[in-house]
N, C-alpha and C positions, 0 to 999 in steps of 0.2 A: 385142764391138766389132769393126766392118770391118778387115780385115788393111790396115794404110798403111804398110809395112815400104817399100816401093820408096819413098812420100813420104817416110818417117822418113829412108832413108837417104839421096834429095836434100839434104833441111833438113839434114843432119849437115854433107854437105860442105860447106855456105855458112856455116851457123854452127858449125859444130863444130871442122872444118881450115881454112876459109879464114881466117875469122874474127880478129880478134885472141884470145889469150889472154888467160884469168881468170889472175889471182894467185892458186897454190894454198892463199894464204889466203881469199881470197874464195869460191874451189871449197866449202874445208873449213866457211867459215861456212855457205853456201848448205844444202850437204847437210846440217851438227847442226841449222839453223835452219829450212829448208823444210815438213816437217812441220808447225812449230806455226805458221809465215806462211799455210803452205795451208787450216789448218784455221778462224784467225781471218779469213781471206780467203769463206770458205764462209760463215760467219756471218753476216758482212756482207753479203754475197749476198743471203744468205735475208732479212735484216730489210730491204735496200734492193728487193727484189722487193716485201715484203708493202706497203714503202711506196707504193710506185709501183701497186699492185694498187687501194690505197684511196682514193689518191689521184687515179686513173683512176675508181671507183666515187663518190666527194665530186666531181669535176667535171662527171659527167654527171648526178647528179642536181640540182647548182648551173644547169644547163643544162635543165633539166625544169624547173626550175620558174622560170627567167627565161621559157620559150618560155608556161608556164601562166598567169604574169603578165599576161603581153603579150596571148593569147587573151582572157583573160577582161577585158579594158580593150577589148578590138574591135580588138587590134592584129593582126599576121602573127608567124609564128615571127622569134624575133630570131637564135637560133641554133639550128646545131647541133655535137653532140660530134664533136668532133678525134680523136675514140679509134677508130680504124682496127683491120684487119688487123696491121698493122704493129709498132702500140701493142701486143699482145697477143702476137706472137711476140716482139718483146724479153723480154717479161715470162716468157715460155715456155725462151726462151735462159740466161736469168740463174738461172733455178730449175733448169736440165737441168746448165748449167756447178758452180753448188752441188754439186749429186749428185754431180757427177766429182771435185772435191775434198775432200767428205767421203770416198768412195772410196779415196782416194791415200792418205788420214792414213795408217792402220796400216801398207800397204805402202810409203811411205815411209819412216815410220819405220823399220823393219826392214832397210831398203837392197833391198828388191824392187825390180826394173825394170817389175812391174805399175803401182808406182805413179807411178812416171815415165811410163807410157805414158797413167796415166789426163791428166794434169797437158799430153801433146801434144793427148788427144782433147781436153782442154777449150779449149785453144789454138785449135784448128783450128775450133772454136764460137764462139770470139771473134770469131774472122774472119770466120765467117757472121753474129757479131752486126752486126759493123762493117756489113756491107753493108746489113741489114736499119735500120740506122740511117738511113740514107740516105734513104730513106722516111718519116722522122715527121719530122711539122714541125717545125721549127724547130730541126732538125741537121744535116742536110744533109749536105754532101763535111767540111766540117773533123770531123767527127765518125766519118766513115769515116777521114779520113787519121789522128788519132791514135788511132783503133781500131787502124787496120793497124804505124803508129811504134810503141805499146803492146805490139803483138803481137810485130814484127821484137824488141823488147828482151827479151820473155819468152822467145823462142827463142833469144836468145844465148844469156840463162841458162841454159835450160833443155840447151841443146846441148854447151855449158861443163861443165857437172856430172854429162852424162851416162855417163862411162865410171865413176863412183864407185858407178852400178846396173847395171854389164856384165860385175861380179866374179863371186865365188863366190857374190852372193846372188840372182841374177838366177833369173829363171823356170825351174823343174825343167825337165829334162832326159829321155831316155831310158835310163836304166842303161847305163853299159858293158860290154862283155865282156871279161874279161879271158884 
């Protein structure tokens, strides 16, 4: 993944120090519990992608064969599919943000800050989802604005419980010399 250390370390200052504080009971639940949130999180990902996959494929063919109807009565197309660019990179966003979650599990679990970083890069997808929502009918701006609300809270979280992956389990190092 792209090095976003300069963004990581903006986002830290706004959420991390500026921020109010978590309750290091809620830090403690976050970190034992994250792992298995992230992992049933990816799940549902995937099954609400494959929804919307099929669901996008049953409307245009519902759409094929109203327009066949219509033709074959001596009418004109009555419609067509709503299913855009747009409709398709959502669908592309939700299956890429999955992969960064199943990603995180192990190194989550283990207190890697790999897997803390997978759980920014999907964040920072979310935001490109938000935007890309914008775009499909019938979401428009409130669907960006609580795409973006959604996101500003994962990054509280996520900035909150960050210093619990900046210990000794954080990403190898270069050998010292002693």
């Amino acid at each position: 993944m792209a090095d976003v250390s300069t963004l990581e370390n903006k986002l830290n200052d706004v959420f991390g120090k500026q921020a109010p504080k978590m309750p290091d009971g809620g830090v403690k639940f976050f970190v034992q519990w994250l792992p298995l949130i992230v992992l049933i999180v990816a799940i549902l990902n995937i099954l609400s992608a494959l929804a919307l996959w099929r669901s996008v494929h049953q409307v245009n063919e519902l759409v094929g064969l109203a327009n066949q109807l219509s033709k074959t009565y001596g009418g004109e197309t009555v419609s067509t599919s709503n299913v855009t660019l747009w409709v398709w990179l959502a669908i592309g966003f939700v299956v890429v943000e999955s992969i960064l979650y199943f990603l995180a599990y192990s190194p989550l679990k283990a207190h890697h800050k790999k897997g803390w970083d997978y759980l920014l890069y999907a964040s920072l997808l979310s935001v490109a989802y938000s935007v890309v929502t914008l775009f499909i009918d019938g979401k428009g701006v409130g669907a960006l604005l609580m795409g973006l609300i959604g996101t500003a809270i994962g990054w509280w979280i996520l900035f909150q419980i960050r210093p619990a992956y900046l210990g000794k389990h954080s990403e190898p190092t270069a050998p010292q010399q002693q």
